[in-house]
Wavefront OBJ file of the C-alpha trace (Angstrom):
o trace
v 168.670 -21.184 -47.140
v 166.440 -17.720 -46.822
v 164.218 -17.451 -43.743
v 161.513 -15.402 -43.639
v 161.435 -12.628 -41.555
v 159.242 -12.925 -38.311
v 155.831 -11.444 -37.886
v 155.543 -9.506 -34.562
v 154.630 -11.356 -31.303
v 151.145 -9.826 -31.522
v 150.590 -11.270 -35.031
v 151.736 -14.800 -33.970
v 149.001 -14.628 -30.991
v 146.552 -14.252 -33.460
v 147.418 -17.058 -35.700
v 147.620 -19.157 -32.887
v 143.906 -18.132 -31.974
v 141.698 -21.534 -32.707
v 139.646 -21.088 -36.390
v 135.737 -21.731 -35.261
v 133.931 -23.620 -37.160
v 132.492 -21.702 -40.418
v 130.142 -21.901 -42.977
v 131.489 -19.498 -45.654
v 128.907 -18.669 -48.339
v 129.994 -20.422 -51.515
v 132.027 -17.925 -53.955
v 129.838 -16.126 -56.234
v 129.117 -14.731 -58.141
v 126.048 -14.153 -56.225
v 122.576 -14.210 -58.107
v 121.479 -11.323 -59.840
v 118.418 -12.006 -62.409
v 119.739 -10.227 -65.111
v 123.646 -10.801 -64.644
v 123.881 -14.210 -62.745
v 120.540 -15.546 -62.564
v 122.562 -18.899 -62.245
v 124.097 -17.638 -59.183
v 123.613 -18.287 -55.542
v 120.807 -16.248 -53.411
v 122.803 -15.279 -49.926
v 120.092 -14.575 -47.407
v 123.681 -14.832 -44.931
v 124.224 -10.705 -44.735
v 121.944 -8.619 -43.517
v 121.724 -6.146 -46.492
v 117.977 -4.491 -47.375
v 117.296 -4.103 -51.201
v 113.510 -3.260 -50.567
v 114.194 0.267 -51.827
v 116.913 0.130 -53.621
v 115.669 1.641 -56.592
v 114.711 4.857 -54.874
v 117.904 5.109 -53.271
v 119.849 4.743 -56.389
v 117.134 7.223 -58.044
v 118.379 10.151 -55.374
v 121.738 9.072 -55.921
v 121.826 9.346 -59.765
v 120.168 13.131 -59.801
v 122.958 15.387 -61.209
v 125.587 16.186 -58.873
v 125.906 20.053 -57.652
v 127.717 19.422 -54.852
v 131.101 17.835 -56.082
v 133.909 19.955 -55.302
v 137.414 20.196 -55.202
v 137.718 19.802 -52.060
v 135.850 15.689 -52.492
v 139.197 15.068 -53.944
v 141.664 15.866 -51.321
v 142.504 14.719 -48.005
v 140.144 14.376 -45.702
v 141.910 16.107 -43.117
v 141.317 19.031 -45.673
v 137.968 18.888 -46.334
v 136.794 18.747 -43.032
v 138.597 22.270 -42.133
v 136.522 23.404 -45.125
v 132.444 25.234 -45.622
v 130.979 22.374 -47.721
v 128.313 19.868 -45.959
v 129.927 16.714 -44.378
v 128.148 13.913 -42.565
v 130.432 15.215 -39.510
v 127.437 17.542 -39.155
v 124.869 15.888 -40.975
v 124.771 12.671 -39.003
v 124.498 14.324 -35.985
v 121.939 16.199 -37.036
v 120.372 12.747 -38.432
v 120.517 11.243 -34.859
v 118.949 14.188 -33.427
v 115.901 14.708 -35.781
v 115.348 10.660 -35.074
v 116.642 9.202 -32.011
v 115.686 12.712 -29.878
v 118.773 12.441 -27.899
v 118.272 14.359 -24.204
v 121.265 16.070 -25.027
v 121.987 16.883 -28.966
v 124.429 15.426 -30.458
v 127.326 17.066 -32.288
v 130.084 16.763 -34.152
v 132.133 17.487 -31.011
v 130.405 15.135 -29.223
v 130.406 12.311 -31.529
v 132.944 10.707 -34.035
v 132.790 9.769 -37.168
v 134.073 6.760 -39.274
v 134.200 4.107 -41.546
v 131.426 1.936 -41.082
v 130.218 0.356 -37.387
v 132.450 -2.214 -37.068
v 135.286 -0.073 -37.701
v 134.060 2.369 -34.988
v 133.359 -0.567 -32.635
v 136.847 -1.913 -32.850
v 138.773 1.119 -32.424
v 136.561 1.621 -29.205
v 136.970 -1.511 -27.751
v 140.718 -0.875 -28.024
v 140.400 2.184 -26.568
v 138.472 0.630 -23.639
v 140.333 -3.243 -23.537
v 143.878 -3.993 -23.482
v 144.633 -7.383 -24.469
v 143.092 -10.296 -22.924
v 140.540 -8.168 -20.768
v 136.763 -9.218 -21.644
v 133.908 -7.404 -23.769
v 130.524 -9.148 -21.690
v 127.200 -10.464 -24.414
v 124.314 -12.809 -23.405
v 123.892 -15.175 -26.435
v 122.797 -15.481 -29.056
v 125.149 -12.548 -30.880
v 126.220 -11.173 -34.545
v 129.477 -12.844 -34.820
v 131.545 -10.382 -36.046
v 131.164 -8.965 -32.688
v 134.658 -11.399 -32.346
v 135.902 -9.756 -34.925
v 135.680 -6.421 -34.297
v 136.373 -6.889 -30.124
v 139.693 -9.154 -31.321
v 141.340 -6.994 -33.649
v 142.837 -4.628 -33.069
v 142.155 -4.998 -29.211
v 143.075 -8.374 -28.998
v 140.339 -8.384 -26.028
v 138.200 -11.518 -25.854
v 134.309 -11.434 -26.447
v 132.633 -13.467 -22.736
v 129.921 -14.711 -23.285
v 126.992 -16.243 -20.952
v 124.708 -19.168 -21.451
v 121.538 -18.931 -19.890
v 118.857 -21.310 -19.586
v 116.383 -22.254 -22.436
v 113.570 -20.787 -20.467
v 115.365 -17.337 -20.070
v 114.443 -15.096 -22.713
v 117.848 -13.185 -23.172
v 116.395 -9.716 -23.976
v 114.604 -9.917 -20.435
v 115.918 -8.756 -17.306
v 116.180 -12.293 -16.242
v 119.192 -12.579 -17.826
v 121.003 -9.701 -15.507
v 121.951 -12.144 -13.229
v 123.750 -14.465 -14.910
v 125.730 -11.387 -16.388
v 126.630 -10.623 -13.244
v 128.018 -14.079 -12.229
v 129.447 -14.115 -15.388
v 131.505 -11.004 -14.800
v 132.275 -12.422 -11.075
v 133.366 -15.773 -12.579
v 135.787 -14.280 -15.394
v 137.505 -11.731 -12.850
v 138.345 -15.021 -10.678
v 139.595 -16.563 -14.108
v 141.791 -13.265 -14.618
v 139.508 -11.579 -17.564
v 139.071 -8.646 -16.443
v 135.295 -7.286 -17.809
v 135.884 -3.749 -19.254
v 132.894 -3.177 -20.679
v 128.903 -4.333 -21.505
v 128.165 -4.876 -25.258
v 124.030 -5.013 -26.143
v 123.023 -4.504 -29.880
v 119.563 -2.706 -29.653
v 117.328 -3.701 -31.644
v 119.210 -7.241 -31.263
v 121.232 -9.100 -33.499
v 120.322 -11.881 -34.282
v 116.994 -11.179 -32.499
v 114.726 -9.305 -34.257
v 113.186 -7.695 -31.503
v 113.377 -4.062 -29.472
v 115.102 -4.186 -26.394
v 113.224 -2.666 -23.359
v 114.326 0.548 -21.817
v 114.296 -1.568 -18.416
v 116.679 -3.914 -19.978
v 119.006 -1.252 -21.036
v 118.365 0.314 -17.666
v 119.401 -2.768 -16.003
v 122.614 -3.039 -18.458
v 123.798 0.485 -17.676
v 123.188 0.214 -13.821
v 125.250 -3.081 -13.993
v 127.929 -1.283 -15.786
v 127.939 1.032 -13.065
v 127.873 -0.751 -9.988
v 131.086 -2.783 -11.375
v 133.071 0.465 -12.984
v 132.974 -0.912 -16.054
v 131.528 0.646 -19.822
v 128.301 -0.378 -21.886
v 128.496 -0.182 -25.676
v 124.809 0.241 -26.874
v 124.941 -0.413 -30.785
v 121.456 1.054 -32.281
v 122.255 0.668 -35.810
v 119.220 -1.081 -36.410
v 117.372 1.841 -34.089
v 114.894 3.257 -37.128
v 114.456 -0.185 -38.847
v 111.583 -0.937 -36.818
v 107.966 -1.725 -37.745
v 104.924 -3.262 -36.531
v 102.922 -6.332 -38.370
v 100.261 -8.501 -38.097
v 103.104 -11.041 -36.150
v 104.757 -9.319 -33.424
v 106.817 -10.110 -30.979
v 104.753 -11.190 -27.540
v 106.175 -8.186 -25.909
v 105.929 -5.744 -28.351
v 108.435 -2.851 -27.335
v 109.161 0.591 -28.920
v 112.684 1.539 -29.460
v 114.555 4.472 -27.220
v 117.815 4.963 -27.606
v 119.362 5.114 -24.319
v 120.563 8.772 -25.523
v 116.972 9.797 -24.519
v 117.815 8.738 -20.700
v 117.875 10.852 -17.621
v 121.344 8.469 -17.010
v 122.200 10.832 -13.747
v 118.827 10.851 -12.300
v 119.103 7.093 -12.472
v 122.508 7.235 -10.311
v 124.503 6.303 -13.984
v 127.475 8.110 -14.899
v 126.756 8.976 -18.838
v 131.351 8.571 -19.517
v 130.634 5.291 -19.382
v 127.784 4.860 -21.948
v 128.595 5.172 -25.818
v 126.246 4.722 -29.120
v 126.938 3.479 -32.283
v 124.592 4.436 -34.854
v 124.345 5.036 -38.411
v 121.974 5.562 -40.912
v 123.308 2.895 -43.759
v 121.313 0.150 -42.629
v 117.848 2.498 -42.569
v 118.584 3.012 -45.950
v 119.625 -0.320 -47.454
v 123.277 1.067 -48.386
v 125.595 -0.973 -46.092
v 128.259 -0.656 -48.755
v 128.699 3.011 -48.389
v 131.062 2.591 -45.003
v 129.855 5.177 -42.508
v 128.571 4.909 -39.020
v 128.839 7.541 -35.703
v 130.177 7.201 -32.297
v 128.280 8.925 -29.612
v 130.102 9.781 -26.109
v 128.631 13.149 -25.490
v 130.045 13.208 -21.520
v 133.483 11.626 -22.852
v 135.044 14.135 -24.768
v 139.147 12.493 -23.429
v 137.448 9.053 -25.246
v 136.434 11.054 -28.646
v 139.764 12.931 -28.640
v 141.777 9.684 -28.737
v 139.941 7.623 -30.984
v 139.078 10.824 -33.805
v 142.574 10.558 -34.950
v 142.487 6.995 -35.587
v 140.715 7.524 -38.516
v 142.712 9.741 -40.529
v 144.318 7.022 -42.551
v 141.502 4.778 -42.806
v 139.160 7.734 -43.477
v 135.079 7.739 -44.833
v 135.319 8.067 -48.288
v 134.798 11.356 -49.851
v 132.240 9.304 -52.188
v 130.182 8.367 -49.740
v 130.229 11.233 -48.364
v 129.612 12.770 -50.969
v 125.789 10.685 -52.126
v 124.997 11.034 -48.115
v 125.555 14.384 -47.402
v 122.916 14.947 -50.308
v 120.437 12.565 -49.195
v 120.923 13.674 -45.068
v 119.976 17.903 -46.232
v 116.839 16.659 -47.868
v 115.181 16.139 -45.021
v 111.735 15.505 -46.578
v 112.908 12.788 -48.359
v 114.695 11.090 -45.301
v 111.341 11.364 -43.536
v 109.459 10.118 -46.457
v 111.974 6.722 -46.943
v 112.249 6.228 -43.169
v 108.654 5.390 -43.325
v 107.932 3.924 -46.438
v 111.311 1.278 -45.410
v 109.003 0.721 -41.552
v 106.090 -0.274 -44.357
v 108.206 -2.625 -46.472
v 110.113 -3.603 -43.924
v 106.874 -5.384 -42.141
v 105.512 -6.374 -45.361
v 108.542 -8.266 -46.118
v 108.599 -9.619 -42.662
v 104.686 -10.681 -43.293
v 105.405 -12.500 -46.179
v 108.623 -14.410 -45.137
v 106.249 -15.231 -42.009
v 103.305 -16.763 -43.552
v 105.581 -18.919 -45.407
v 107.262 -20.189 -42.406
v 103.506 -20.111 -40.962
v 102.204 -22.593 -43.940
v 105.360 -24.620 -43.698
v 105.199 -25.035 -39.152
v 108.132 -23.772 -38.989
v 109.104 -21.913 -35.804
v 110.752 -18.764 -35.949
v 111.324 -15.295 -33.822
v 108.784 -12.578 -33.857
v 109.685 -9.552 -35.735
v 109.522 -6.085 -34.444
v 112.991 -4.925 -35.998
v 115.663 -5.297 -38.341
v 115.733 -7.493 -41.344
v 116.036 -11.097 -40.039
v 114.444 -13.849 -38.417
v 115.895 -16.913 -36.381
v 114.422 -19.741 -37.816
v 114.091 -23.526 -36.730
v 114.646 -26.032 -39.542
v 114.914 -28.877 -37.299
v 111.989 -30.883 -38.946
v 113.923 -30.102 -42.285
v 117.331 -31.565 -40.731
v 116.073 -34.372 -39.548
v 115.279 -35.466 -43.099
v 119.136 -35.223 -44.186
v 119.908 -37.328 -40.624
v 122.324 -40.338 -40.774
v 123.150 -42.524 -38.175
v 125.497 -41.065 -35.504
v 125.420 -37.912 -37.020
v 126.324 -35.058 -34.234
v 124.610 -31.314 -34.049
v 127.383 -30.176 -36.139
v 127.153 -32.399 -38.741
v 123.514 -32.032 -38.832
v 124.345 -28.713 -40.211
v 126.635 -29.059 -42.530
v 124.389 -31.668 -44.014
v 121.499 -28.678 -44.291
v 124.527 -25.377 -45.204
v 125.606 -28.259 -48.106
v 121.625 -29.159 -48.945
v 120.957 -24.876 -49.065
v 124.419 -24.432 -51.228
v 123.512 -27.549 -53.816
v 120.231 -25.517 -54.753
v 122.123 -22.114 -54.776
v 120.760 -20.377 -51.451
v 122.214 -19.977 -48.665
v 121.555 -18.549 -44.861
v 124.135 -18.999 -42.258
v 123.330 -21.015 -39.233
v 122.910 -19.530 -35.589
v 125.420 -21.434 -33.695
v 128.084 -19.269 -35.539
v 126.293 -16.559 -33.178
v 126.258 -18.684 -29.822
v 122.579 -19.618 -30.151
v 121.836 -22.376 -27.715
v 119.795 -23.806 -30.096
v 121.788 -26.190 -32.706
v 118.914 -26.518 -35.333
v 117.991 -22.587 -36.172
v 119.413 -20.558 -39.379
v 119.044 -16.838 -39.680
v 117.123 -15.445 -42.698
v 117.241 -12.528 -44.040
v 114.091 -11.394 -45.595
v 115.076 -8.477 -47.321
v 115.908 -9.022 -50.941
v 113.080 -7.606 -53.585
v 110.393 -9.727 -53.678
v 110.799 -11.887 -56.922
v 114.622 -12.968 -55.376
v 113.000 -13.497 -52.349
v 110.117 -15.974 -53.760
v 112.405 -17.878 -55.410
v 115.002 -17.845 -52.349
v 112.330 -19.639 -50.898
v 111.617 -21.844 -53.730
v 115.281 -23.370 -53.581
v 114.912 -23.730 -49.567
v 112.283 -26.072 -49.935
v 113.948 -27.656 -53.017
v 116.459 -28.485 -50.594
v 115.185 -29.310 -48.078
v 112.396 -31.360 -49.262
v 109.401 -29.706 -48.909
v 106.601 -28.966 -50.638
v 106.024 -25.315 -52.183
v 103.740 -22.968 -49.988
v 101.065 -21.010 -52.202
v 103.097 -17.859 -52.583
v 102.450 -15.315 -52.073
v 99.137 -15.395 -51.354
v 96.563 -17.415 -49.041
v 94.779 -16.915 -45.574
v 95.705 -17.540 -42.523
v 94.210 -19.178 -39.419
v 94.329 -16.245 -36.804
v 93.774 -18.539 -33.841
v 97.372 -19.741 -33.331
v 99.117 -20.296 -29.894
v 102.522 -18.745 -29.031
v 104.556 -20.836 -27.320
v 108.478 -20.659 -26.031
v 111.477 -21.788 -28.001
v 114.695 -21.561 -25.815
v 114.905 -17.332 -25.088
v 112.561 -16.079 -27.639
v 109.070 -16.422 -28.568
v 108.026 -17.847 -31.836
v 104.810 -18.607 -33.491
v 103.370 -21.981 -34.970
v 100.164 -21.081 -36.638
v 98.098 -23.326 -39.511
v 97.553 -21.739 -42.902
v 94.314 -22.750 -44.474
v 94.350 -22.992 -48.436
v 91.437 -24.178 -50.113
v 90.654 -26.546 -46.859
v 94.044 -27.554 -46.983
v 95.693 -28.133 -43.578
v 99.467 -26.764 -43.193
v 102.233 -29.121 -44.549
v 104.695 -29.834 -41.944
v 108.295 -29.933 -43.334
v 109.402 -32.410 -46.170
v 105.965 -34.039 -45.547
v 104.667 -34.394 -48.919
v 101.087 -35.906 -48.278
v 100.231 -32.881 -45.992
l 1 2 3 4 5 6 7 8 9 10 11 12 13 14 15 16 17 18 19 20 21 22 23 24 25 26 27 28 29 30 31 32 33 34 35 36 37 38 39 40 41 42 43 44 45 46 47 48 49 50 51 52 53 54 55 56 57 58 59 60 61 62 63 64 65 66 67 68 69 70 71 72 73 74 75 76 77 78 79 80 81 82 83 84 85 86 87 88 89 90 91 92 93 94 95 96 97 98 99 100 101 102 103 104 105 106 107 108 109 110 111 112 113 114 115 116 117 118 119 120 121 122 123 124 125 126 127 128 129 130 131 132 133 134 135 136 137 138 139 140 141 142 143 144 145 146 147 148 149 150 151 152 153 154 155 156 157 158 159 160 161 162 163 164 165 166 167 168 169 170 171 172 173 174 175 176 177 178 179 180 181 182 183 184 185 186 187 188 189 190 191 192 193 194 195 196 197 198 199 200 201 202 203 204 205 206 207 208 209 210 211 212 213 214 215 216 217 218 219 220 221 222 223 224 225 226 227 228 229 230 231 232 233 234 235 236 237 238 239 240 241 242 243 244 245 246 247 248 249 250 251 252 253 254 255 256 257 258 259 260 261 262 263 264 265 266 267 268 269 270 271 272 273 274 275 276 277 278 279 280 281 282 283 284 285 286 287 288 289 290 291 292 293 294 295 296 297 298 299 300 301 302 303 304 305 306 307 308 309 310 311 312 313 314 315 316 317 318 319 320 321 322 323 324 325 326 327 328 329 330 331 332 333 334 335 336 337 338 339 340 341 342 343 344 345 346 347 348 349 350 351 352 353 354 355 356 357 358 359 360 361 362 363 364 365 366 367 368 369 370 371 372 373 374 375 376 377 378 379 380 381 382 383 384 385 386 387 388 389 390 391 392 393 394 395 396 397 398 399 400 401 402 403 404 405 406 407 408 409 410 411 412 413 414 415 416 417 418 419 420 421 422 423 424 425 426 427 428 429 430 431 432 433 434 435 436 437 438 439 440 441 442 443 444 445 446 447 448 449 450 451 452 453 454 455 456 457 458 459 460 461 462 463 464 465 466 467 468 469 470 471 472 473 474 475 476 477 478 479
């Protein structure tokens, strides 16, 4: 009888690590209207399409710029003269983010995507079993990327309903939090706030930040600050309550306010700006921890960015007029996209997060779920009730208590696909959900609405007005 041979102790741990409960998209192919149009819509990752076309138009211009050089090592072609994005993206933060002190390639490293970045910094910063701190709700491959290969434990807090966790109310539960898992024997290493938020559409305020970094610092720990989402911003006719603009904390006076800048890192990138998450590249920014750069640069020299990607960006990043050009035509149909998902949600009283970034909402389909109810049925299997309703009429949006949101009922939807995938995305929602159709895409809307709180964000309930019409509330057909 052959045995085989063990995996290492390290591996075993991790199989032994609990599976959470998942709602995997169904396999695709995914829809595509000329290649799958039987295929499922995913509105699950947050990928932008709105200008697509103009990226692949750039992209498909004849190539001068392919050398040699693209084809060998990377080790290689770094040493060399050509462009790379370990100067261009640098240069990309600075001309956008204004950083107080510029970024460079010797202050910053480069790699493979965020998440890649993200986990070989938490390793760097963790050993195993010591604790990366998040308020919820959070993007849950944050427990990815903090488990492997750190094998460090994401801690997370639970606030009140009535705490709005991008607020500074929520400092002080981080700070029990952190007090509680050190008497458990987690040791907190470092902060972790995504800004703009995921899932949270929203800006965080520089006070909140503020507060974050001067928490970090009273306790010796580190704050990650991931601003990936730092030029998708945009303003519409819906915004958030409190309406903030994005800073990256790289524009702080951190001394002046008694912060130690070694202990605050950025990860930023442009691929989400442009709608290209595919193309794996990202930048980690530690401009007063040059030890912390030194170890982690050489982590990426066998998982290295591809020369191809490097390659399309490093033409895009030197024309600058075209970078400022798409940066601001992707703010425009960024909020026009968000307008439109809105007023559907609007027509349908749904309630759902104000938009002031990124390419999501947090949506409430509890009036919808309620419809699929049976007796006894548990928060859980609410859910999979809807996440089977969504995948029987080929769409499908993942639901928010994969990301810790205190609210059972809510499904994150991204509202970024072009805008005859996104219409009928919407279609097969209320298909399966049971509700009527909302006049897409056009009608008027009642501007006298009321904001009103829902758990830690604010969301909107508004009536749309169609031809007298009042609003049809969920799967109420006679509305």
């Amino acid at each position: 009888m052959s045995y085989s041979p063990p995996l290492s102790g390290r591996a075993q741990k991790r199989l032994a690590y609990p599976a959470p409960h998942a709602y995997a998209p169904p396999p695709g192919p995914f829809y595509d209207p000329e290649l799958y149009p039987e295929g499922t819509i995913n509105l699950s990752i947050a990928e932008n399409s709105l200008l697509s076309d103009r990226l692949i138009e750039h992209f498909s211009r004849p190539i001068t710029t392919l050398h040699t050089q693209h084809l060998r090592y990377r080790a290689t072609l770094i040493k060399t003269d050509l462009p790379t994005v370990e100067d261009l993206l640098p240069q990309y933060i600075n001309d956008h983010f204004h950083p107080r002190v510029p970024v460079t390639r010797e202050t910053s490293v480069t790699g493979p995507g965020i998440g890649a970045l993200l986990a070989q910094l938490v390793w760097a910063l963790a050993g195993e079993g010591d604790g990366v701190l998040m308020s919820v709700p959070f993007y849950d491959d944050y427990v990815r990327d903090i488990t492997h290969p750190a094998m460090a434990t994401l801690v997370r807090i639970d606030i009140p309903p009535n705490i709005h966790s991008l607020s500074e109310d929520v400092m002080p539960y981080l700070e029990a939090k952190l007090l509680d898992s050190e008497r458990l024997g987690i040791k907190i290493k470092a902060l972790l706030l995504p800004n703009p938020h995921n899932p949270l559409p929203q800006v965080v305020s520089k006070d909140v930040v503020k507060a974050y970094a001067q928490l970090a610092q009273k306790y010796n720990i580190h704050l990650i600050v991931d601003e990936v989402y730092g030029l998708s911003t945009f303003q519409s006719a819906y915004p958030p309550a409190i309406n903030e603009k994005f800073e990256s904390v790289l524009t702080y006076d951190l001394p002046s306010m008694g912060i130690d800048p070694s202990r605050v890192h950025v990860l930023a990138g442009p691929t989400k700006d442009f709608g290209a998450s595919g193309l794996k590249l990202g930048l980690l920014i530690s401009p007063a921890n040059p030890a912390l750069l030194n170890l982690i640069r050489p982590l990426f020299l066998a998982t290295p960015i591809s020369s191809v990607s490097d390659v399309l960006f490093t033409r895009v990043l030197q024309d600058r007029p075209f970078v400022e050009r798409f940066l601001a035509d992707n703010r425009a149909a960024l909020a026009d996209a968000y307008e439109f998902a809105a007023e559907w949600l609007m027509f349908h009283n749904l309630e759902f997060t104000r938009a002031n970034a990124a390419v999501y909402v947090v949506v409430d389909f509890a009036p919808c779920l309620a419809r699929l109810a049976r007796p006894g049925d548990c928060p859980i299997d609410l859910l999979d009730r809807g996440v089977a309703a969504l995948i029987r009429e080929k769409v499908f949006m993942k639901p928010t208590n994969l990301m810790a949101d205190p609210i059972p009922t809510r499904f994150r939807l991204i509202f970024t696909q072009r805008r005859d995938i996104m219409t009928l995305a919407l279609r097969r929602i209320e298909k399966a959900f049971g509700m009527g159709e909302a006049p897409l895409p056009n009608f008027s809307l009642d501007k006298v609405g009321k904001t009103c709180a829902m758990g830690d964000v604010n969301i909107i309930k508004k009536k749309a007005i169609l031809n007298g019409r009042t609003p049809e509330v969920c799967g109420n057909s006679n509305a």
